[in-house]
N, C-alpha and C positions, 0 to 999 in steps of 0.2 A: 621730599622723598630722597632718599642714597639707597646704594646698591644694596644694601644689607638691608635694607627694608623689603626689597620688592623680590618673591620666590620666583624662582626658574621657572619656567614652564618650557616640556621637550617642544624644541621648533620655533619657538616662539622669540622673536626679533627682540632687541636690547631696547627699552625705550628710549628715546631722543635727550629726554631730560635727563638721564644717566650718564648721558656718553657727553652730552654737553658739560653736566658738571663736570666729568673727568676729566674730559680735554680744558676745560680752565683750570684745572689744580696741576695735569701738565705743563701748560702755559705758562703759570706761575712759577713752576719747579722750575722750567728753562730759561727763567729771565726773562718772559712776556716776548721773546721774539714772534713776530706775526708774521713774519715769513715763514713760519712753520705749521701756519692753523692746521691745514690738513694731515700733516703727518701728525699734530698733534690728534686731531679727530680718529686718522683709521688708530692710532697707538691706543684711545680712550677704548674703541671702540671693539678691539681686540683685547683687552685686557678684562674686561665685563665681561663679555664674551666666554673668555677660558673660566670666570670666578663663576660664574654661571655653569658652565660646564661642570664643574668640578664641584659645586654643590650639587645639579642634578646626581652628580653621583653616589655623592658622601647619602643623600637622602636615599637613595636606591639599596645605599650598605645598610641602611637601618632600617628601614622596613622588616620586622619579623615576622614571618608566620604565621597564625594561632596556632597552637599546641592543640591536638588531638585529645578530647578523655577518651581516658577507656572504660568504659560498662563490663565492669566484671558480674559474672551472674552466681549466686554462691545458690 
């Protein structure tokens, strides 16, 4: 499972397995320092977080309406 897999839902908490993975490809990116797990965790877990965000949105912009007919009566 990766973040592009799994839809937003409003309210609804990051799962664990997301933020882990991303805090190891942090980890990785910073040279495997482990004096950094936590900052790497809130960093994973704030960045899902906003992508999350920001697809509940993008989904909200797309949502269209149904179109109304009109019954014209001749």
């Amino acid at each position: 499972m990766t973040a592009s897999d799994a839809q937003p839902e409003p309210n609804e908490s990051v799962p664990l397995e997301l933020i882990a993975e991303r805090a190891r490809k942090l980890w990785q990116e910073r040279g495997g320092d482990s004096t950094r797990d936590i900052e790497n965790w809130f960093d994973a877990e704030q960045e899902l977080r906003r992508e999350w965000m920001q697809a509940e949105q993008e989904q909200q912009r797309t949502v269209v309406a149904p179109r109304r007919r009109s019954h014209s009566k001749k």
